[in-house]
C-alpha beads as a LAMMPS data file, in Angstrom:
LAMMPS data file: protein, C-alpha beads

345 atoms
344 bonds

1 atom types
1 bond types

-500.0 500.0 xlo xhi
-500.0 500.0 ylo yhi
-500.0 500.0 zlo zhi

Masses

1 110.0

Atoms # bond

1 1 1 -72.685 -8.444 365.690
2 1 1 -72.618 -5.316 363.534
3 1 1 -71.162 -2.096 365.344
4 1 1 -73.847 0.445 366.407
5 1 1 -73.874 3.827 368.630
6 1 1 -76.391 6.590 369.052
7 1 1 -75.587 9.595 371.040
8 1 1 -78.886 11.794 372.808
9 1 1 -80.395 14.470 371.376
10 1 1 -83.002 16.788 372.720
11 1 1 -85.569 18.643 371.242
12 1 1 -84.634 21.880 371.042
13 1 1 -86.486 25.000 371.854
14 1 1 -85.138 26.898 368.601
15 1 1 -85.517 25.354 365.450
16 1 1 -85.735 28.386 362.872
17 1 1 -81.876 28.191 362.256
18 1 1 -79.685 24.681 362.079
19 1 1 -76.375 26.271 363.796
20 1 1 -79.096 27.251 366.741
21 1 1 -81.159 24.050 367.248
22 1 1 -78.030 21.460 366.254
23 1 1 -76.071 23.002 369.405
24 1 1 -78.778 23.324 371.912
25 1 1 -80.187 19.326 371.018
26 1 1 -77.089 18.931 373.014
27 1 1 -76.599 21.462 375.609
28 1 1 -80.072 20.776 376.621
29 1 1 -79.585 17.222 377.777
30 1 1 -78.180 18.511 380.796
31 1 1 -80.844 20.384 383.055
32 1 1 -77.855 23.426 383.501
33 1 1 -78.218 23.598 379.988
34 1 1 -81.407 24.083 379.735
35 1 1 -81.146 26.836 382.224
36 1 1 -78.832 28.247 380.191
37 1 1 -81.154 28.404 376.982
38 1 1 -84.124 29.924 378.758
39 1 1 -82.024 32.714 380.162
40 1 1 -81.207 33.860 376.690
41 1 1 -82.359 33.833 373.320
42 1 1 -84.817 37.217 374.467
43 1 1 -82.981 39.926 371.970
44 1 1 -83.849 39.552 368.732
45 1 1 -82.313 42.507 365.572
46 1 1 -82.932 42.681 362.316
47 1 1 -80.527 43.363 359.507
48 1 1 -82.233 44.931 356.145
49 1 1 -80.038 43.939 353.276
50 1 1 -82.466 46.329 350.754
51 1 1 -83.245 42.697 348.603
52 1 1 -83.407 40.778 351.734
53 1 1 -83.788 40.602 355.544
54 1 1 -82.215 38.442 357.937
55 1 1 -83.691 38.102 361.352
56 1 1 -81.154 37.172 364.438
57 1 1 -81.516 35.965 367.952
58 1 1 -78.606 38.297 369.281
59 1 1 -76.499 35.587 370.929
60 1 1 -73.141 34.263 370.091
61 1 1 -73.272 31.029 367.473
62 1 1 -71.970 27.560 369.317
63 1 1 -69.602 26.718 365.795
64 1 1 -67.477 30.271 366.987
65 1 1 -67.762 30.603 370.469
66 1 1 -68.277 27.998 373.774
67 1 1 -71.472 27.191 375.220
68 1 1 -71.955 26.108 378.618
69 1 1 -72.407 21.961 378.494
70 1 1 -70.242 22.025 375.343
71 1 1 -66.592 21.645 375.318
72 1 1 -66.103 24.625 372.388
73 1 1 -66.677 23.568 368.975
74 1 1 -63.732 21.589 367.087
75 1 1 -63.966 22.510 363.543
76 1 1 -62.300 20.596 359.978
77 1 1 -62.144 21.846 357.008
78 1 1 -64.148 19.331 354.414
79 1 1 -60.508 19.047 352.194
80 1 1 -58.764 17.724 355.228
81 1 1 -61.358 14.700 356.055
82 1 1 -61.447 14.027 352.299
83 1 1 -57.704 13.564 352.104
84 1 1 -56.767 12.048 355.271
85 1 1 -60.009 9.821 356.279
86 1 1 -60.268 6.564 354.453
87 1 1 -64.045 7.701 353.504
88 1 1 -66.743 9.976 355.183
89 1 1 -68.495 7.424 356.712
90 1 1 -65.257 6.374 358.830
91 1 1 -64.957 9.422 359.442
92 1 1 -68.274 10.067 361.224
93 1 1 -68.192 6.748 362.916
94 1 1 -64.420 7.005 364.270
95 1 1 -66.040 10.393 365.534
96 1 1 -69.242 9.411 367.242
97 1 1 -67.351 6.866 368.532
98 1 1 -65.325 9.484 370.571
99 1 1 -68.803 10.679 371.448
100 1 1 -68.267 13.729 368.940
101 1 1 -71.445 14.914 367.462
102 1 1 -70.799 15.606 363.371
103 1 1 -72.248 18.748 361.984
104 1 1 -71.711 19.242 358.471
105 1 1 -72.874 20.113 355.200
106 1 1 -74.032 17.710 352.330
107 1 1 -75.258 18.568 348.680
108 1 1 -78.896 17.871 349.283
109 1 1 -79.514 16.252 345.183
110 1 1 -77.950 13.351 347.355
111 1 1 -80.261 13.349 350.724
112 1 1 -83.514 11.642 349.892
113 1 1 -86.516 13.259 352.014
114 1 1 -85.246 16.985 350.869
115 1 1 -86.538 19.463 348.310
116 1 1 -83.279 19.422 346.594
117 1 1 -83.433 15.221 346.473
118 1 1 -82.612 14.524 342.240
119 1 1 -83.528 18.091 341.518
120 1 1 -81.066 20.476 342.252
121 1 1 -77.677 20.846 343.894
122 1 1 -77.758 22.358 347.009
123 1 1 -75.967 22.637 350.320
124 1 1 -77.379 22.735 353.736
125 1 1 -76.095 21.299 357.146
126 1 1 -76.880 18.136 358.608
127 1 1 -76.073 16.476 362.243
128 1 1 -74.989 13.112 362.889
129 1 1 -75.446 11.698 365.953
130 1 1 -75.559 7.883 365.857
131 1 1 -74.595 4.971 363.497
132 1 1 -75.788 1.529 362.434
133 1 1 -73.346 -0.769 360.236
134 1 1 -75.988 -3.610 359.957
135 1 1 -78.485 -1.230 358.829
136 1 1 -75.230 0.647 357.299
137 1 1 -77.362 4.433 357.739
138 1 1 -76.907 7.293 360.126
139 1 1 -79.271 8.774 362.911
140 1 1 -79.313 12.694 362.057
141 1 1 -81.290 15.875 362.630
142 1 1 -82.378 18.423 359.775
143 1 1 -84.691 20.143 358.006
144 1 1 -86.082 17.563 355.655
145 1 1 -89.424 16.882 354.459
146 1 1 -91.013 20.685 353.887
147 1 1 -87.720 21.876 355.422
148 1 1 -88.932 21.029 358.987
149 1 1 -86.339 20.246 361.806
150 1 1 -86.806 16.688 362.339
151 1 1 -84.652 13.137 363.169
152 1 1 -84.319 10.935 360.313
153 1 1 -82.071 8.359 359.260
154 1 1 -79.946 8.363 356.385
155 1 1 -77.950 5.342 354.309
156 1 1 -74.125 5.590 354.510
157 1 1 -73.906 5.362 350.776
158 1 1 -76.126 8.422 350.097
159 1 1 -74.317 10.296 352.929
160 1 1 -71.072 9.718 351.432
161 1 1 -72.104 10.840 348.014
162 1 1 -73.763 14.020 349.847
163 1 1 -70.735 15.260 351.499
164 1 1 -67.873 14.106 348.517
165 1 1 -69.821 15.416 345.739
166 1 1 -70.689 18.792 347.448
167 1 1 -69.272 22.051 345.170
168 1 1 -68.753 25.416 347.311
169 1 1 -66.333 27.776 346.675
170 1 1 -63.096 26.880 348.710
171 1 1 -63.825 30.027 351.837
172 1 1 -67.561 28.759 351.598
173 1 1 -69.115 28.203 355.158
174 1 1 -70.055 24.651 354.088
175 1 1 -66.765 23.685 353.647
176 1 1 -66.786 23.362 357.597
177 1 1 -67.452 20.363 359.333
178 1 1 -68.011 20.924 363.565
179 1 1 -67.536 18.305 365.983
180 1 1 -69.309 18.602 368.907
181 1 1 -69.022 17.221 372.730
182 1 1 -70.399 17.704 375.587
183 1 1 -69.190 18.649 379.078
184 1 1 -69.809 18.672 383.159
185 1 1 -69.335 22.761 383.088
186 1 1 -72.426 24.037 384.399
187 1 1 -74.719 27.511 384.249
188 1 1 -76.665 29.088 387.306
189 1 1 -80.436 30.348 385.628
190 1 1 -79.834 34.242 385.617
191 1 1 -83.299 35.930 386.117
192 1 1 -81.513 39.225 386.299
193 1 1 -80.081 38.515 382.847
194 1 1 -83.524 38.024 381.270
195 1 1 -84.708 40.908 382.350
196 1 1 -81.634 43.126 381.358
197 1 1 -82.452 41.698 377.628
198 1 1 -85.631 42.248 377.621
199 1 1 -85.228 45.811 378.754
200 1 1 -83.003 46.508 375.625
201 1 1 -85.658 44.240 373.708
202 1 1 -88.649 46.336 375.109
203 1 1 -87.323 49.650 374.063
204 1 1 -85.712 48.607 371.006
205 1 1 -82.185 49.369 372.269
206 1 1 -79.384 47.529 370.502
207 1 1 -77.720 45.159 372.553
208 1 1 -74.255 44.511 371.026
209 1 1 -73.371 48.021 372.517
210 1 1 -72.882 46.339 375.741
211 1 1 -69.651 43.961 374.837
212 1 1 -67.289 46.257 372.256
213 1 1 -65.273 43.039 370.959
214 1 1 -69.331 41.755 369.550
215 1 1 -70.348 45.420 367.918
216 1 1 -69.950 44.462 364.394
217 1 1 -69.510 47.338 361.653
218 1 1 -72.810 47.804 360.567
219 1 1 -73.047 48.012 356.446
220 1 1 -76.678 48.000 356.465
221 1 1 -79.876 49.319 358.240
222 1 1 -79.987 47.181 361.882
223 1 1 -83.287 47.390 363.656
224 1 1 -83.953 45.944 367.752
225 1 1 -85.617 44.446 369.802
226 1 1 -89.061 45.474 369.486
227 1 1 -87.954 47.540 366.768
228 1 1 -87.774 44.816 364.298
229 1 1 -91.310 44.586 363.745
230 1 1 -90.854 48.149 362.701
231 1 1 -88.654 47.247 359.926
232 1 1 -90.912 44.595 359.132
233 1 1 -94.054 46.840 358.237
234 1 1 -91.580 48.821 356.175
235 1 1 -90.385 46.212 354.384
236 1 1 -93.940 44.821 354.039
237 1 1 -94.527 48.317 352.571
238 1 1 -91.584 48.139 350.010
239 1 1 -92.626 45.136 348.795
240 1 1 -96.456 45.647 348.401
241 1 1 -94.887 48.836 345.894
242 1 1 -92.513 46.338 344.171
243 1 1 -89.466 47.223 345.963
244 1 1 -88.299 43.881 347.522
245 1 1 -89.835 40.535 348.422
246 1 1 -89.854 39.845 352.185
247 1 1 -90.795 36.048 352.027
248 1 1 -92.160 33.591 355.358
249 1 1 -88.951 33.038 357.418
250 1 1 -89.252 36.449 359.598
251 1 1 -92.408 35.825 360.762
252 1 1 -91.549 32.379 361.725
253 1 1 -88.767 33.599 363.833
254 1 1 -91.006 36.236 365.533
255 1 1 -93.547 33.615 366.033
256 1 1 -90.909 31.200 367.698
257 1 1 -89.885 33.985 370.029
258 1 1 -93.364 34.400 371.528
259 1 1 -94.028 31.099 371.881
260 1 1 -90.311 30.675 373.467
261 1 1 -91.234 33.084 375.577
262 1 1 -94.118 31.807 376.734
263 1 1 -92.025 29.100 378.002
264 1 1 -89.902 30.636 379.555
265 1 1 -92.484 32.302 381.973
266 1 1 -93.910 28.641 382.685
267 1 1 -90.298 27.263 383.047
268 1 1 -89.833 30.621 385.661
269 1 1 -92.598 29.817 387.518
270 1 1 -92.193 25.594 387.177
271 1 1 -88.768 25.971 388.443
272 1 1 -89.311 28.649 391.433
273 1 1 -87.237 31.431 389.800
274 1 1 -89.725 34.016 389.498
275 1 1 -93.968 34.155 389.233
276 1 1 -95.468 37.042 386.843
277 1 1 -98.769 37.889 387.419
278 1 1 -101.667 36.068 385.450
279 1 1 -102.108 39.497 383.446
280 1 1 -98.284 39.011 381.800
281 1 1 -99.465 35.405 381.192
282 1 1 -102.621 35.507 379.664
283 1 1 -100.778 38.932 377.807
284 1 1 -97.972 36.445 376.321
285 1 1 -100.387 34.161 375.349
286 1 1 -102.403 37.047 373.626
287 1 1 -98.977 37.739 372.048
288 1 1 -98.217 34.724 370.588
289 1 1 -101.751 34.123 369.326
290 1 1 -101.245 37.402 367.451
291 1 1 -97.802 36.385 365.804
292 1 1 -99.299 32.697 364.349
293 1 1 -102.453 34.945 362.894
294 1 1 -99.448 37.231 360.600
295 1 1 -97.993 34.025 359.889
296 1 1 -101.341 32.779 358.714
297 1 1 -101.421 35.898 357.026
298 1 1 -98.326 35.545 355.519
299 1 1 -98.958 32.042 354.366
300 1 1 -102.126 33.026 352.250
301 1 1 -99.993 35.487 350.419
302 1 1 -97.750 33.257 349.597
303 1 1 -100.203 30.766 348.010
304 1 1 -102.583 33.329 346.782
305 1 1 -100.308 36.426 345.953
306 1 1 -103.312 38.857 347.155
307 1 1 -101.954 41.760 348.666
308 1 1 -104.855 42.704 350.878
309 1 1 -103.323 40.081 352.806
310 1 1 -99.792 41.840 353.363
311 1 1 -101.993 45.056 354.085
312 1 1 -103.471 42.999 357.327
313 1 1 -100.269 41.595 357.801
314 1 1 -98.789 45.361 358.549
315 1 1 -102.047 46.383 360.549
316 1 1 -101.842 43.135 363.005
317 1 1 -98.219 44.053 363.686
318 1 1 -98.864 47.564 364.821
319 1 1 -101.299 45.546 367.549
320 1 1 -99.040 42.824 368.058
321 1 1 -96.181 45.884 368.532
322 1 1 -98.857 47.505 370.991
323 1 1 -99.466 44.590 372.771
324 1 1 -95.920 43.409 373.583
325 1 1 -94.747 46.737 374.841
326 1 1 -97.620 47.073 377.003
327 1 1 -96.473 43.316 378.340
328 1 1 -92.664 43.658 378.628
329 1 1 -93.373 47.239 380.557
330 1 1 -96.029 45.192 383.143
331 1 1 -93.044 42.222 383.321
332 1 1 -90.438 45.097 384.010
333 1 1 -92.332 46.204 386.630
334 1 1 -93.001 43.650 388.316
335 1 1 -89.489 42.572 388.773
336 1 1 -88.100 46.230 389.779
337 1 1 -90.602 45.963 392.468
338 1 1 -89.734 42.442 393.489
339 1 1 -85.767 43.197 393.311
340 1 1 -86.548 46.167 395.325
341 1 1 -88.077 44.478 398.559
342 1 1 -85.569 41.625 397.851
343 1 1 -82.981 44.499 398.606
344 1 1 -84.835 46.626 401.378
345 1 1 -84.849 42.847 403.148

Bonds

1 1 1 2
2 1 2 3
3 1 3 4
4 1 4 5
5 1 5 6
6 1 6 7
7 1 7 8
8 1 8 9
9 1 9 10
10 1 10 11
11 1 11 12
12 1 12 13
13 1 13 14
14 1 14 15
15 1 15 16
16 1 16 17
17 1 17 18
18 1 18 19
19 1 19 20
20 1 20 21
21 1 21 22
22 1 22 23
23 1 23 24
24 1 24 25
25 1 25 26
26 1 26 27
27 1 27 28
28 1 28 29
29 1 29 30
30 1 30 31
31 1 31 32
32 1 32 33
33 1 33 34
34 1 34 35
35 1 35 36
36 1 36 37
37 1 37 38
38 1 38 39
39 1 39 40
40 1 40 41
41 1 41 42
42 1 42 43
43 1 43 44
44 1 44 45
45 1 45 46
46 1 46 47
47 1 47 48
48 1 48 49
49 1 49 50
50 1 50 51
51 1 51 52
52 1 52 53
53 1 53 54
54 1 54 55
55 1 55 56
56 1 56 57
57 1 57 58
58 1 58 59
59 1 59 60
60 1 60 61
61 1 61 62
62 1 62 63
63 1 63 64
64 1 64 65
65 1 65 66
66 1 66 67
67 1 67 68
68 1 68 69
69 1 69 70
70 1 70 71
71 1 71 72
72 1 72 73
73 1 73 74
74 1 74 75
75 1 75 76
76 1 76 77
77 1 77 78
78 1 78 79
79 1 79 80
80 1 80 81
81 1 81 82
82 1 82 83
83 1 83 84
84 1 84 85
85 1 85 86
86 1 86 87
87 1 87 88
88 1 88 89
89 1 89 90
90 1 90 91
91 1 91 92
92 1 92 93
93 1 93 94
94 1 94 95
95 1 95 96
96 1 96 97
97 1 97 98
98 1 98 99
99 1 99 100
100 1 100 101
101 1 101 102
102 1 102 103
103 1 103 104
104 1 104 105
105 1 105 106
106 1 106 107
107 1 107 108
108 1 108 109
109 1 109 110
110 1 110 111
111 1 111 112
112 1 112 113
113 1 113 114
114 1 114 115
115 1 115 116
116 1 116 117
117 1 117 118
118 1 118 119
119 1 119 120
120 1 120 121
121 1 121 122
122 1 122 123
123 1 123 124
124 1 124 125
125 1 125 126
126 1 126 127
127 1 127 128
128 1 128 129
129 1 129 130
130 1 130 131
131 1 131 132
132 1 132 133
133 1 133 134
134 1 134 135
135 1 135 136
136 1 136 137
137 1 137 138
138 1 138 139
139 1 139 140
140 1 140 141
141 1 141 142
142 1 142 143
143 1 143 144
144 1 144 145
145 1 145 146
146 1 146 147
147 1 147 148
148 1 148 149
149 1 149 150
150 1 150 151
151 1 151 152
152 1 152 153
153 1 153 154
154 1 154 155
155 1 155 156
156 1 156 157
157 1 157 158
158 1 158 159
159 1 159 160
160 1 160 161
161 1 161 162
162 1 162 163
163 1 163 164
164 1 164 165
165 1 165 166
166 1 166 167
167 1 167 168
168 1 168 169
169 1 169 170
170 1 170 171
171 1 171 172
172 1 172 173
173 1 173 174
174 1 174 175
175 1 175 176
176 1 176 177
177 1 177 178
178 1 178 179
179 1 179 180
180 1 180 181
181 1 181 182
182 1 182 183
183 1 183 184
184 1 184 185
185 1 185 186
186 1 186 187
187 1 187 188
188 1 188 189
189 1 189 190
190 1 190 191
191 1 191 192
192 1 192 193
193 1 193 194
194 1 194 195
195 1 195 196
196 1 196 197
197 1 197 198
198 1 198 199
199 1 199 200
200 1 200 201
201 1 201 202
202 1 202 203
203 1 203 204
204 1 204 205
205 1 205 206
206 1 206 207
207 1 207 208
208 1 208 209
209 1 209 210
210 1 210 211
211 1 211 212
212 1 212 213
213 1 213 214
214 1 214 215
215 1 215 216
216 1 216 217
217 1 217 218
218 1 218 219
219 1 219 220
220 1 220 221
221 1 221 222
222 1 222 223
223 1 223 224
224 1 224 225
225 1 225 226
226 1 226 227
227 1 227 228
228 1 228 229
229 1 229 230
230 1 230 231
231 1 231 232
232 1 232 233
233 1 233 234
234 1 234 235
235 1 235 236
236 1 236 237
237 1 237 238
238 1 238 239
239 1 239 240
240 1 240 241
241 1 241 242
242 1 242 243
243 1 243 244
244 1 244 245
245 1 245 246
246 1 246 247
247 1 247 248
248 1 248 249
249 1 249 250
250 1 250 251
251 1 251 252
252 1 252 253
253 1 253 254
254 1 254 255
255 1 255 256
256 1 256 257
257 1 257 258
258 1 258 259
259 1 259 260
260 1 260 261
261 1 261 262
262 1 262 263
263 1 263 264
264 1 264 265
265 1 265 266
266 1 266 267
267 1 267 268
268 1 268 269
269 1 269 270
270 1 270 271
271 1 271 272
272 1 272 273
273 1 273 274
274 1 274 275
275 1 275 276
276 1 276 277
277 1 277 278
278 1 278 279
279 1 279 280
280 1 280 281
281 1 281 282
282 1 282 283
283 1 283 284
284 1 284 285
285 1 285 286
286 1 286 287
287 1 287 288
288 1 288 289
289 1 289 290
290 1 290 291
291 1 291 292
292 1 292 293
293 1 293 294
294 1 294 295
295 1 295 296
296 1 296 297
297 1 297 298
298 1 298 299
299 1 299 300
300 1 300 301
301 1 301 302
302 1 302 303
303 1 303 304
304 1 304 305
305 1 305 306
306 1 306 307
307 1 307 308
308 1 308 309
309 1 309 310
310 1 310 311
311 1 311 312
312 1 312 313
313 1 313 314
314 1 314 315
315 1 315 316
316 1 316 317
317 1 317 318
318 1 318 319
319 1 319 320
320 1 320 321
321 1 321 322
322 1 322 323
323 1 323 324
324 1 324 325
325 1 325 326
326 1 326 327
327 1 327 328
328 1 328 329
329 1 329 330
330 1 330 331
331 1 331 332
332 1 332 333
333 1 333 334
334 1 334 335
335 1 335 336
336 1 336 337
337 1 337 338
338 1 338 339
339 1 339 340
340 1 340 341
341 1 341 342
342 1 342 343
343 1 343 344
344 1 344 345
């Protein structure tokens, strides 16, 4: 009988950047993990790069830093595994085999089901979690058809070509393949911690203050938590007058936090950690409903390039702005005064 194996994966709650939803598919298998993605992921900043803007979840990445339910990240350089491993696709399988997870980075002109399949060379990450000789194709997560995060399967042959034919400059991040693993270490749900994020989140306050050795030297405008949709009506502005081009991926992000957060206050409540009143509920709801109408917005600009719809796209955030601070102030509240009788007794 042909060899086979095919580690877990979970869904994960964050699936607007790979090096976010490729880590927690696999802390999340564990219910400590899972704890330990709902009490974070609440700051968000935004960096303006004048040409371009790149929205963050202000958390450290799981390919430079440990994550509870993961033992670290182990990471190869792509010219070591070409000269030492027989092929890729041993490789992988001598990896999963070990019950190491591979994330890595293929030239997509290889990886049927992509935009870049027999068109044009480019490189994005992939992660490999399983293995079928008889079938001779890997189980993997990505963003494939329409660049949605998805599980696919993919033949060894056009995996092999993917990752030895890739071209990146030799310091290029995609010459970096990350093994993953998961471990028994475990992570208490940290209400307190929530709420200290979205405090900074709430009033815009930069977060990276608080740990020194993560305040990075800042080389362009940075703008927080609430804050960032701030920047984003600027940069809406800027590029109604020709200025820059602020395209859909923003938006998505600010969408995914709403409806993240949304979650969270059902996972909260599910789970016996804390119960916000039906006015912060139906508010977050209100909230998120808000951020998928500017993504509809910003979705009929792209196809259409009309830019009446930016214009409504800039007045909707001011409410959405209004809205959430309004929320996060109520949510505040009501944990001071819980934390307060929790003290007095």
């Amino acid at each position: 009988m042909a060899a086979s194996r095919i580690l877990p994966l979970a869904v994960p709650e964050i699936i607007s950047y790979p090096h976010i939803s490729y880590a927690l598919s696999v802390v999340s298998l564990a219910p400590e993990g899972v704890d330990w993605v709902f009490s974070n992921y609440v700051q968000l900043c935004m960096l303006d790069h004048g040409s371009t803007v790149e929205m963050r979840y202000f958390i450290p990445n799981a390919d430079l830093f440990p994550f509870p339910g993961l033992f670290g990240t182990q990471h190869i350089r792509r010219d070591w595994i070409l000269h030492y491993c027989p092929s890729f696709v041993d490789f992988v399988r001598f990896s999963i085999d070990r019950e190491f997870y591979v994330w890595t980075f293929v030239d997509e002109y290889y990886i049927p089901g992509t935009r870049s399949y027999r068109n044009q060379s480019f490189e994005h990450s992939i992660m490999i979690h399983g293995y079928d000789d008889e079938r001779r194709e890997f189980h993997i997560s990505g963003y494939l058809e329409s660049q949605r995060y998805m599980q696919s399967t993919l033949a060894y042959d056009a995996a092999e070509l993917g990752f030895t034919e890739m071209r990146v400059p030799e310091n290029h991040y995609a010459n970096n393949t990350h093994l993953l693993t998961r471990s028994v270490n475990g992570y208490e749900f940290k209400t307190h911690w929530i709420m200290e994020q979205l405090t900074d989140y709430g009033r815009a306050r930069p977060s990276d203050v608080r740990m020194e050795i993560f305040e990075e030297r800042k080389e362009c405008p940075y703008y927080w938590g609430i804050g960032v949709i701030d920047g984003l009506q600027e940069k809406l502005r800027q590029h109604m007058s020709g200025e820059t081009f602020v395209d859909h991926r923003p938006f998505f992000i600010l969408l995914e936090h709403k409806k993240t957060m949304n979650r969270r206050i059902a996972y909260m409540a599910e789970h016996g950690h804390f119960v916000f009143s039906d006015a912060v509920r139906d508010g977050y709801r209100e909230i998120e409903s808000k951020a998928q109408t500017i993504m509809n917005l910003e979705l009929k600009y792209l196809m259409t390039r009309e830019n009446r719809y930016l214009t409504q796209m800039i007045e909707r955030l001011g409410g959405l702005r209004e809205a959430e601070a309004q929320t996060i102030e109520q949510m505040l509240a009501q944990y001071e005064r819980h934390d307060q009788r929790r003290k007095e007794g």
